[in-house]
C-alpha positions in Angstrom: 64.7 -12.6 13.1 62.1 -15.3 11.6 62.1 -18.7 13.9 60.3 -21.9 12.0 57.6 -23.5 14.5 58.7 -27.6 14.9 56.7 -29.6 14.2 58.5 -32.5 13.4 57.4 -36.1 14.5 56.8 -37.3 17.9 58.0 -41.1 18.7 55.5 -42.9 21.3 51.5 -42.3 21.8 50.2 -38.9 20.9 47.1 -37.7 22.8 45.3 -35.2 20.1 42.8 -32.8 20.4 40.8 -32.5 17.6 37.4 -30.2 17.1 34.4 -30.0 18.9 32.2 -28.8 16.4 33.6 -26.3 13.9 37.2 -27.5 12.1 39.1 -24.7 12.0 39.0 -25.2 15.6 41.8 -27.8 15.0 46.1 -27.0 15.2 48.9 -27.4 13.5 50.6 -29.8 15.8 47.2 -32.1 16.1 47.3 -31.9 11.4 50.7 -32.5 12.0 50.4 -35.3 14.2 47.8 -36.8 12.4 49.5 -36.6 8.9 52.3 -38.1 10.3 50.8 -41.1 12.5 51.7 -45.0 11.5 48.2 -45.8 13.7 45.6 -43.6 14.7 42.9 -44.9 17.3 39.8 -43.4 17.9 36.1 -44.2 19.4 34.3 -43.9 16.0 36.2 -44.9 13.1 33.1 -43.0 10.3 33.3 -39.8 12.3 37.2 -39.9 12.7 37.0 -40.6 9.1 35.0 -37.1 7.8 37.7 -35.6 10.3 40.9 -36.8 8.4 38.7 -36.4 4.9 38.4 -32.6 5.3 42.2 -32.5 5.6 43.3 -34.4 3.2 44.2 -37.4 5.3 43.5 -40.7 3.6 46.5 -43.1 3.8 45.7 -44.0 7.5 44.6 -46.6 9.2 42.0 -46.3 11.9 41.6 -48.5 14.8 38.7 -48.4 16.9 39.3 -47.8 20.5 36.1 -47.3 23.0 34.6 -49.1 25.7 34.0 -52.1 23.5 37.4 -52.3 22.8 39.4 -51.9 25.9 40.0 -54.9 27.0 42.6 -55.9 23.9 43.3 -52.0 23.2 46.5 -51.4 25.7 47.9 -54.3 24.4 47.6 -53.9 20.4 48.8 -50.3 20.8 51.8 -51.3 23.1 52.9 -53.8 20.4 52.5 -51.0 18.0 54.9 -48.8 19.8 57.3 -51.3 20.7 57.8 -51.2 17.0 58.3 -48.0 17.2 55.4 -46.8 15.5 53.7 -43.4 16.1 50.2 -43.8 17.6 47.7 -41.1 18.0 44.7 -41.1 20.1 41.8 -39.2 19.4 38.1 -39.0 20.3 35.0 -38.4 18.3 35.1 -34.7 19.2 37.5 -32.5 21.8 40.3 -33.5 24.5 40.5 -38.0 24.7 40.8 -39.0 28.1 37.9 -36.7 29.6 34.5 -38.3 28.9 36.0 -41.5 27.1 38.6 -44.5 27.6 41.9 -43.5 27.7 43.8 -43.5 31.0 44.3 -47.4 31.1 46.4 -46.7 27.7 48.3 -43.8 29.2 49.2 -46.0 32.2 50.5 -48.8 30.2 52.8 -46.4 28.2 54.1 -44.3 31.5 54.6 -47.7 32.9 56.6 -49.3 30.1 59.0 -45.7 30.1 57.0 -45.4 26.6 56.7 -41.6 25.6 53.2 -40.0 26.1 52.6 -37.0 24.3 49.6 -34.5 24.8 48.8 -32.2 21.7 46.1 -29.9 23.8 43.5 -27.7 21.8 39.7 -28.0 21.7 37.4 -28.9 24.5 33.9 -28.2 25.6 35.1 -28.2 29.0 37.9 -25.2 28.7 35.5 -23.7 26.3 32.2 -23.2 28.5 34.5 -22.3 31.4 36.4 -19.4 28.9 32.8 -18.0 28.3 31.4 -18.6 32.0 29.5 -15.6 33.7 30.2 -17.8 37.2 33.0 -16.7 39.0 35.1 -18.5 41.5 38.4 -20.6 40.8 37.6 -23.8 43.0 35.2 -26.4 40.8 34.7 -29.5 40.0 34.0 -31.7 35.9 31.3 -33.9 36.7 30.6 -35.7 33.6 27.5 -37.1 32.2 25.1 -36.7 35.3 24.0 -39.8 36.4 20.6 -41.2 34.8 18.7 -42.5 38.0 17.1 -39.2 40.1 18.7 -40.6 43.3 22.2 -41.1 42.1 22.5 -37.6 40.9 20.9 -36.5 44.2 23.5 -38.1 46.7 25.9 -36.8 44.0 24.9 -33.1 44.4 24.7 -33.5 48.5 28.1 -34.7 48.3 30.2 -31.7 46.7 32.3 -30.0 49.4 31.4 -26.5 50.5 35.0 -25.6 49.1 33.4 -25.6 45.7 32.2 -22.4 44.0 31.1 -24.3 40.7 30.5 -27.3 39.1 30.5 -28.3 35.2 28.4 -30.9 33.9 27.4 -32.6 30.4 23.8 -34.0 30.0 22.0 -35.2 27.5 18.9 -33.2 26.0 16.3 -36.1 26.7 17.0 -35.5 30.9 18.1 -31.6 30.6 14.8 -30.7 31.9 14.1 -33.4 34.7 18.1 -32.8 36.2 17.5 -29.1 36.6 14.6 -29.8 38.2 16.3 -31.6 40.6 19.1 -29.4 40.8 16.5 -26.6 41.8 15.3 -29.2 44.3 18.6 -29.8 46.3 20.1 -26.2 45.9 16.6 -23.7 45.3 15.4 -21.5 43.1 17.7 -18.5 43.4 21.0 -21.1 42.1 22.2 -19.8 39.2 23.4 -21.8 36.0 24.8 -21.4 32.7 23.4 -23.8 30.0 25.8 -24.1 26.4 24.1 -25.5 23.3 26.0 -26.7 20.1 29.5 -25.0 21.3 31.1 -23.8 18.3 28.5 -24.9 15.9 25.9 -23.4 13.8 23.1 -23.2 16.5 25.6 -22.5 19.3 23.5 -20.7 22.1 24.5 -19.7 25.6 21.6 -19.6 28.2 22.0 -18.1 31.9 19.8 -17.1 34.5 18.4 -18.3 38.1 17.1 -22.1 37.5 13.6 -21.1 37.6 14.1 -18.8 34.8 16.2 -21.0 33.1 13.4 -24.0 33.6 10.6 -21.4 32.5 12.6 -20.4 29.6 12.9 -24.4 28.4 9.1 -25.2 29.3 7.0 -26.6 26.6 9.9 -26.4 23.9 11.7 -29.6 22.1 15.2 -29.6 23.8 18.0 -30.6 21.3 21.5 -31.4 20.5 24.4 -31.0 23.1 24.4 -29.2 26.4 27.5 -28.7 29.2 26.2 -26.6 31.9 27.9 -24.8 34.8 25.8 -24.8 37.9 27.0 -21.6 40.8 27.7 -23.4 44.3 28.0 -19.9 46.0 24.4 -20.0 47.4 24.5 -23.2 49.3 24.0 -22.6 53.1 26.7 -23.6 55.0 24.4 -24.7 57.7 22.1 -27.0 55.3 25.0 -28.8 54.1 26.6 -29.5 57.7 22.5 -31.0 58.5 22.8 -32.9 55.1 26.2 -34.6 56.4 25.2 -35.1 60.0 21.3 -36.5 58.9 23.2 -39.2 56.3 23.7 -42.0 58.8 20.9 -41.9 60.4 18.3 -41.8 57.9 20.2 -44.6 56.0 19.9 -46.9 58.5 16.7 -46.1 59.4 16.2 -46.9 55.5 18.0 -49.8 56.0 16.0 -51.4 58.6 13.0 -51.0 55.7 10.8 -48.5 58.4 8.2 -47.0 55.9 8.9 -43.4 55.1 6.0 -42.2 56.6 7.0 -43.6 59.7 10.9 -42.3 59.2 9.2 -38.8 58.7 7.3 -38.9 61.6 10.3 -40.3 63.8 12.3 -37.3 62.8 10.3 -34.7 62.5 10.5 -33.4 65.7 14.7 -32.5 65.0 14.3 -32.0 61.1 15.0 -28.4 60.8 13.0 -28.3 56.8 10.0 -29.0 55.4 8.2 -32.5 55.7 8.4 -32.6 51.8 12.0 -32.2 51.8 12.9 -34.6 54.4 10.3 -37.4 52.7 11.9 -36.7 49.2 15.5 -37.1 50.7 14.1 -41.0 52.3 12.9 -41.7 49.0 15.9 -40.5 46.9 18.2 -42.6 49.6 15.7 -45.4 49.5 16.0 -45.7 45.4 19.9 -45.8 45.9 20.0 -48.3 48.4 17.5 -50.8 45.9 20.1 -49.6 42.9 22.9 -51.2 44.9 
Protein backbone atom coordinates (compact mmCIF):
# COMPACT_ATOMS: atom_id res chain seq x y z
CA UNK A 1 0.00 0.00 0.00
CA UNK A 2 1.49 3.40 -1.40
CA UNK A 3 0.67 6.47 1.17
CA UNK A 4 1.21 10.20 -0.56
CA UNK A 5 3.45 12.45 2.00
CA UNK A 6 1.24 15.98 2.73
CA UNK A 7 2.45 18.50 2.13
CA UNK A 8 -0.18 20.71 1.59
CA UNK A 9 -0.24 24.40 2.97
CA UNK A 10 0.28 25.54 6.37
CA UNK A 11 -2.01 28.73 7.58
CA UNK A 12 -0.01 31.01 10.12
CA UNK A 13 3.99 31.74 10.45
CA UNK A 14 6.24 28.97 9.17
CA UNK A 15 9.63 28.70 10.78
CA UNK A 16 11.97 27.01 7.87
CA UNK A 17 15.04 25.53 7.84
CA UNK A 18 16.89 26.02 4.91
CA UNK A 19 20.78 24.90 4.10
CA UNK A 20 23.81 25.60 5.71
CA UNK A 21 26.08 25.23 2.97
CA UNK A 22 25.33 22.56 0.36
CA UNK A 23 21.46 22.79 -1.20
CA UNK A 24 20.50 19.46 -1.40
CA UNK A 25 20.70 19.77 2.25
CA UNK A 26 17.23 21.40 1.98
CA UNK A 27 13.40 19.34 2.32
CA UNK A 28 10.50 18.94 0.82
CA UNK A 29 8.32 20.49 3.38
CA UNK A 30 10.78 23.76 3.69
CA UNK A 31 10.47 23.82 -0.99
CA UNK A 32 7.09 23.27 -0.20
CA UNK A 33 6.63 25.87 2.24
CA UNK A 34 8.57 28.26 0.39
CA UNK A 35 6.75 27.75 -3.00
CA UNK A 36 3.75 28.23 -1.33
CA UNK A 37 4.34 31.37 1.07
CA UNK A 38 2.22 34.84 0.38
CA UNK A 39 5.48 36.52 2.47
CA UNK A 40 8.70 35.24 3.14
CA UNK A 41 11.09 37.13 5.72
CA UNK A 42 14.48 36.67 6.03
CA UNK A 43 17.89 38.44 7.37
CA UNK A 44 19.43 38.92 3.91
CA UNK A 45 17.08 39.47 1.13
CA UNK A 46 20.39 38.80 -1.95
CA UNK A 47 21.37 35.58 -0.14
CA UNK A 48 17.66 34.46 0.39
CA UNK A 49 17.40 35.36 -3.08
CA UNK A 50 20.19 32.81 -4.77
CA UNK A 51 18.30 30.39 -2.31
CA UNK A 52 14.84 30.61 -3.90
CA UNK A 53 16.72 31.14 -7.57
CA UNK A 54 18.22 27.59 -7.43
CA UNK A 55 14.66 26.27 -6.95
CA UNK A 56 12.90 27.94 -9.12
CA UNK A 57 11.22 30.30 -6.73
CA UNK A 58 10.76 33.73 -8.21
CA UNK A 59 7.18 35.15 -7.66
CA UNK A 60 7.91 36.02 -4.02
CA UNK A 61 8.32 38.74 -2.09
CA UNK A 62 11.03 39.09 0.42
CA UNK A 63 10.95 41.08 3.40
CA UNK A 64 13.90 41.80 5.40
CA UNK A 65 13.85 40.78 8.89
CA UNK A 66 17.18 41.20 11.21
CA UNK A 67 18.24 43.21 13.95
CA UNK A 68 17.73 46.39 11.97
CA UNK A 69 14.40 45.53 11.47
CA UNK A 70 12.84 44.32 14.64
CA UNK A 71 11.40 46.90 16.04
CA UNK A 72 8.41 47.25 13.18
CA UNK A 73 8.98 43.36 12.16
CA UNK A 74 6.25 41.67 14.75
CA UNK A 75 3.89 44.09 13.74
CA UNK A 76 4.08 44.05 9.75
CA UNK A 77 4.08 40.17 9.94
CA UNK A 78 1.07 40.09 12.39
CA UNK A 79 -0.96 42.28 10.03
CA UNK A 80 0.11 39.93 7.35
CA UNK A 81 -1.33 36.94 9.15
CA UNK A 82 -4.35 38.51 10.31
CA UNK A 83 -5.04 38.47 6.70
CA UNK A 84 -4.54 35.31 6.66
CA UNK A 85 -1.50 35.13 4.74
CA UNK A 86 1.21 32.46 4.96
CA UNK A 87 4.49 33.76 6.30
CA UNK A 88 7.75 31.96 6.37
CA UNK A 89 10.71 32.85 8.26
CA UNK A 90 14.00 31.99 7.28
CA UNK A 91 17.65 32.87 7.93
CA UNK A 92 20.67 33.40 5.80
CA UNK A 93 21.71 29.75 6.35
CA UNK A 94 20.33 26.84 8.94
CA UNK A 95 17.52 26.65 11.80
CA UNK A 96 15.95 30.92 12.41
CA UNK A 97 15.70 31.52 15.83
CA UNK A 98 19.24 30.16 17.03
CA UNK A 99 21.94 32.78 16.29
CA UNK A 100 19.36 35.44 14.86
CA UNK A 101 16.03 37.45 15.72
CA UNK A 102 13.17 35.46 15.85
CA UNK A 103 11.64 34.69 19.26
CA UNK A 104 9.99 38.22 19.69
CA UNK A 105 7.99 37.10 16.40
CA UNK A 106 7.19 33.69 17.73
CA UNK A 107 5.86 35.31 20.95
CA UNK A 108 3.60 37.72 19.22
CA UNK A 109 1.99 34.83 17.17
CA UNK A 110 1.66 32.22 20.41
CA UNK A 111 0.23 35.15 22.06
CA UNK A 112 -2.33 36.23 19.49
CA UNK A 113 -3.52 32.09 19.29
CA UNK A 114 -1.81 32.66 15.68
CA UNK A 115 -0.38 29.23 14.42
CA UNK A 116 3.43 28.73 14.59
CA UNK A 117 4.81 26.18 12.57
CA UNK A 118 8.44 24.76 12.67
CA UNK A 119 9.70 22.96 9.38
CA UNK A 120 13.10 21.55 11.10
CA UNK A 121 16.10 20.32 8.85
CA UNK A 122 19.62 21.84 8.61
CA UNK A 123 21.75 23.23 11.32
CA UNK A 124 25.38 23.58 12.18
CA UNK A 125 24.46 23.01 15.62
CA UNK A 126 22.71 19.31 15.23
CA UNK A 127 25.29 18.82 12.58
CA UNK A 128 28.69 19.17 14.60
CA UNK A 129 27.04 17.47 17.51
CA UNK A 130 25.89 14.33 14.92
CA UNK A 131 29.71 14.14 13.99
CA UNK A 132 31.12 14.85 17.65
CA UNK A 133 33.95 12.58 18.97
CA UNK A 134 32.86 14.20 22.71
CA UNK A 135 30.65 12.21 24.58
CA UNK A 136 28.29 13.10 27.28
CA UNK A 137 24.51 14.12 26.96
CA UNK A 138 24.42 17.18 29.33
CA UNK A 139 25.72 20.57 27.26
CA UNK A 140 25.20 23.69 26.63
CA UNK A 141 24.93 26.29 22.75
CA UNK A 142 26.88 29.21 23.50
CA UNK A 143 26.72 31.26 20.53
CA UNK A 144 29.17 33.61 19.15
CA UNK A 145 31.74 33.85 22.07
CA UNK A 146 31.98 37.07 23.37
CA UNK A 147 34.65 39.54 21.68
CA UNK A 148 36.24 41.14 24.86
CA UNK A 149 38.93 38.44 26.68
CA UNK A 150 37.19 39.01 30.01
CA UNK A 151 33.71 38.49 28.99
CA UNK A 152 34.42 35.14 27.53
CA UNK A 153 36.50 34.43 30.66
CA UNK A 154 33.72 34.97 33.40
CA UNK A 155 31.57 33.17 30.81
CA UNK A 156 33.75 29.93 30.80
CA UNK A 157 34.07 30.16 34.90
CA UNK A 158 30.52 30.28 34.95
CA UNK A 159 29.34 26.81 33.23
CA UNK A 160 28.07 24.39 35.98
CA UNK A 161 30.02 21.26 36.73
CA UNK A 162 26.82 19.44 35.38
CA UNK A 163 28.07 20.07 31.92
CA UNK A 164 30.09 17.59 29.97
CA UNK A 165 30.26 19.88 26.80
CA UNK A 166 29.82 23.02 25.39
CA UNK A 167 29.24 24.16 21.53
CA UNK A 168 30.29 27.41 20.42
CA UNK A 169 30.54 29.49 16.93
CA UNK A 170 33.44 31.99 16.56
CA UNK A 171 34.58 33.79 13.97
CA UNK A 172 38.07 33.03 12.26
CA UNK A 173 39.72 36.49 13.04
CA UNK A 174 39.53 35.49 17.19
CA UNK A 175 39.66 31.43 16.59
CA UNK A 176 43.15 31.61 17.67
CA UNK A 177 43.18 34.18 20.69
CA UNK A 178 39.70 32.26 22.25
CA UNK A 179 41.45 28.98 22.32
CA UNK A 180 44.09 30.36 23.89
CA UNK A 181 42.05 31.41 26.52
CA UNK A 182 40.16 28.42 26.67
CA UNK A 183 43.55 26.57 27.34
CA UNK A 184 44.05 29.26 29.88
CA UNK A 185 40.88 28.70 32.18
CA UNK A 186 40.54 24.85 31.51
CA UNK A 187 44.55 23.55 30.59
CA UNK A 188 46.26 21.95 28.10
CA UNK A 189 45.04 18.41 28.32
CA UNK A 190 40.93 19.90 27.34
CA UNK A 191 40.00 18.44 24.42
CA UNK A 192 38.06 20.18 21.45
CA UNK A 193 36.55 19.53 18.23
CA UNK A 194 36.94 22.42 15.67
CA UNK A 195 34.33 22.17 12.21
CA UNK A 196 35.26 24.24 9.15
CA UNK A 197 32.85 25.00 6.17
CA UNK A 198 30.15 22.23 7.42
CA UNK A 199 28.85 20.76 4.36
CA UNK A 200 30.79 22.77 1.95
CA UNK A 201 33.53 22.29 -0.41
CA UNK A 202 36.51 22.78 2.19
CA UNK A 203 34.47 21.16 5.07
CA UNK A 204 37.22 19.90 7.59
CA UNK A 205 36.91 18.48 10.96
CA UNK A 206 39.87 19.11 13.42
CA UNK A 207 40.21 17.38 17.00
CA UNK A 208 42.79 16.94 19.40
CA UNK A 209 44.00 18.29 23.04
CA UNK A 210 44.05 22.32 22.66
CA UNK A 211 47.65 22.51 22.50
CA UNK A 212 47.67 20.36 19.55
CA UNK A 213 44.88 21.87 18.12
CA UNK A 214 46.69 25.56 18.75
CA UNK A 215 50.06 24.02 17.35
CA UNK A 216 48.21 22.66 14.47
CA UNK A 217 46.60 26.41 13.60
CA UNK A 218 50.04 28.31 14.40
CA UNK A 219 51.38 30.41 11.64
CA UNK A 220 48.53 29.47 9.11
CA UNK A 221 45.72 32.06 7.65
CA UNK A 222 42.53 30.88 9.50
CA UNK A 223 39.37 31.14 7.25
CA UNK A 224 35.75 30.84 6.71
CA UNK A 225 33.31 29.36 9.39
CA UNK A 226 34.12 27.48 12.55
CA UNK A 227 31.54 25.89 15.43
CA UNK A 228 33.57 24.12 17.97
CA UNK A 229 32.79 21.67 20.73
CA UNK A 230 34.96 22.15 23.79
CA UNK A 231 35.07 18.61 26.42
CA UNK A 232 34.09 19.84 30.06
CA UNK A 233 35.01 16.33 31.56
CA UNK A 234 38.42 17.50 32.73
CA UNK A 235 37.48 20.41 34.92
CA UNK A 236 38.43 19.76 38.58
CA UNK A 237 35.72 19.74 40.72
CA UNK A 238 37.76 21.31 43.37
CA UNK A 239 39.06 24.35 41.05
CA UNK A 240 35.64 25.26 40.11
CA UNK A 241 34.23 25.24 43.91
CA UNK A 242 37.71 27.83 44.56
CA UNK A 243 36.57 29.74 41.33
CA UNK A 244 32.91 30.22 42.92
CA UNK A 245 34.00 30.82 46.56
CA UNK A 246 37.20 33.41 45.34
CA UNK A 247 34.32 35.51 43.08
CA UNK A 248 33.16 37.82 45.85
CA UNK A 249 36.05 38.55 47.26
CA UNK A 250 38.28 39.44 44.65
CA UNK A 251 35.46 41.58 43.02
CA UNK A 252 35.24 43.75 45.71
CA UNK A 253 38.63 43.94 46.35
CA UNK A 254 38.58 45.06 42.52
CA UNK A 255 35.95 47.22 43.41
CA UNK A 256 37.57 49.18 45.94
CA UNK A 257 40.35 49.93 42.92
CA UNK A 258 43.36 48.09 45.29
CA UNK A 259 46.14 47.65 42.52
CA UNK A 260 46.53 44.01 41.47
CA UNK A 261 49.76 43.67 42.78
CA UNK A 262 48.57 44.52 45.99
CA UNK A 263 45.32 42.10 45.57
CA UNK A 264 47.91 39.37 44.69
CA UNK A 265 49.93 39.85 47.55
CA UNK A 266 46.77 40.18 49.99
CA UNK A 267 45.72 36.72 48.81
CA UNK A 268 48.41 34.87 48.21
CA UNK A 269 48.84 33.39 51.32
CA UNK A 270 45.15 31.32 50.72
CA UNK A 271 45.32 31.19 46.83
CA UNK A 272 45.76 27.55 46.30
CA UNK A 273 47.35 28.38 42.15
CA UNK A 274 49.93 29.99 40.70
CA UNK A 275 50.62 33.89 41.17
CA UNK A 276 50.08 34.14 37.32
CA UNK A 277 46.75 32.65 37.51
CA UNK A 278 45.37 34.45 40.25
CA UNK A 279 46.85 38.05 38.69
CA UNK A 280 45.31 37.07 35.20
CA UNK A 281 41.89 36.27 36.99
CA UNK A 282 42.16 40.32 38.76
CA UNK A 283 42.83 41.54 35.49
CA UNK A 284 40.16 39.56 33.48
CA UNK A 285 37.53 40.72 36.44
CA UNK A 286 39.00 44.17 36.40
CA UNK A 287 38.36 44.54 32.39
CA UNK A 288 34.70 43.44 33.12
CA UNK A 289 34.03 45.65 35.80
CA UNK A 290 35.37 48.95 33.40
CA UNK A 291 33.12 47.21 30.43
CA UNK A 292 30.14 47.67 32.71
Amino acid sequence: MSSKLDLGRAQGLQIVATPIGNFGDISLRAVEALKTADVIYCEDTRVSLRLLTHFGITDKKLKSANEHTEGGLVQDVLNHLKNNATVVLISDAGTPNINDPGYHLVKACLTNNINVTPIPGPSSLTAALSASPIGGGHFVYLGYLPRKQGELSALLRSLPEALEKAVFLESPKRLLSSLKLIKEVFGNKSEVCLYHELTKIHESIHFGKIDAILDEFNNKEILGEWIGILSLRGRSQTSLNIDSAWQGALQNAIDLKIAPSNIVEIFKPLWPRSKKELYNLILEKKEVSIEK
